[in-house]
One Martini backbone bead per residue (centre of mass of N, CA, C, O) as a GRO file, in nm:
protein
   59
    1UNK     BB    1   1.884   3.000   3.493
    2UNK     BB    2   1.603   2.926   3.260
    3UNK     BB    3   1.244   2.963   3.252
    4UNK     BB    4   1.008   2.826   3.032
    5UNK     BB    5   0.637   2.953   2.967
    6UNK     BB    6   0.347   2.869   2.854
    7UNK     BB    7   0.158   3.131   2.792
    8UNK     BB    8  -0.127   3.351   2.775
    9UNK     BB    9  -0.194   3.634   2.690
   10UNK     BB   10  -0.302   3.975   2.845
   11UNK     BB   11  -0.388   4.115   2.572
   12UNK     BB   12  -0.484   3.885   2.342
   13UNK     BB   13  -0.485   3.559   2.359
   14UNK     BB   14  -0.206   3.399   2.319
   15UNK     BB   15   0.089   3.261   2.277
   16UNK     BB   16   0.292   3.289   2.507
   17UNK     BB   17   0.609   3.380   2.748
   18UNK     BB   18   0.742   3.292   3.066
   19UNK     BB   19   1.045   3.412   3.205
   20UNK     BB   20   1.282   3.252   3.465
   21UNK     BB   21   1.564   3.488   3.608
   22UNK     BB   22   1.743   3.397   3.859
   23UNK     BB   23   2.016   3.576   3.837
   24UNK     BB   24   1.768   3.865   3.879
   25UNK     BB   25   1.517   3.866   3.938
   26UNK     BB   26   1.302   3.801   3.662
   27UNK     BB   27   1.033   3.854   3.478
   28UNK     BB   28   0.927   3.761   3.151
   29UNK     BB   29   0.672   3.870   2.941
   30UNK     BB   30   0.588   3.745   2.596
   31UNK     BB   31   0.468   3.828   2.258
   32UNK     BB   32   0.485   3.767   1.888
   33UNK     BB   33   0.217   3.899   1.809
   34UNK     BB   34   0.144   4.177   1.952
   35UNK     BB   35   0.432   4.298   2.159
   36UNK     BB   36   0.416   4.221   2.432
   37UNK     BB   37   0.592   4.331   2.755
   38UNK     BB   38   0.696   4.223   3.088
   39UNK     BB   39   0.888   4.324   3.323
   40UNK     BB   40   0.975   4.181   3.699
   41UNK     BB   41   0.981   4.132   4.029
   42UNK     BB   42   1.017   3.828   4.195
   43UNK     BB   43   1.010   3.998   4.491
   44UNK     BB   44   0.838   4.304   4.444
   45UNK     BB   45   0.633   4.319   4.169
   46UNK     BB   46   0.764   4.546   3.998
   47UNK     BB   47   0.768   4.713   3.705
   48UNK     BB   48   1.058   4.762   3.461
   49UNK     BB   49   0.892   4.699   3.227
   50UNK     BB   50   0.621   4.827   2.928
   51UNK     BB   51   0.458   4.672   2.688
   52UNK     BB   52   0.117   4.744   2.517
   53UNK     BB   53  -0.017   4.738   2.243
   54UNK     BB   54  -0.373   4.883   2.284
   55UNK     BB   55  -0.323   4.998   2.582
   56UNK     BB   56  -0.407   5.248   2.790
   57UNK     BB   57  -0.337   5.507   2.986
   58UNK     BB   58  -0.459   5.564   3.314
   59UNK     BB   59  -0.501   5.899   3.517
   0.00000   0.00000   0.00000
């Protein structure tokens, strides 16, 4: 079962999308304006997949 939360983007402030994929511990969360996406485990909260252009990565 999937479901689907329609959420303001963490990016852009857009409308965007965060499905609850039940069947793998999985939350996407992505929006169609920017092309953010973020998959994370709603298990242990590490993130396993993330894009989001326009914010750079700080070392």
């Amino acid at each position: 079962m999937q479901i689907v939360q329609k959420i303001r983007c963490p990016n852009c402030g857009s409308e965007g999308e965060r499905h609850y994929l039940s069947h793998s511990q999985l939350t996407r969360t992505q929006c169609p304006t920017c092309d953010y996406l973020m998959v994370s485990c709603t298990r242990t909260g590490r993130v396993i997949e993330a894009y989001a252009p326009g914010i750079l990565a700080r070392r």
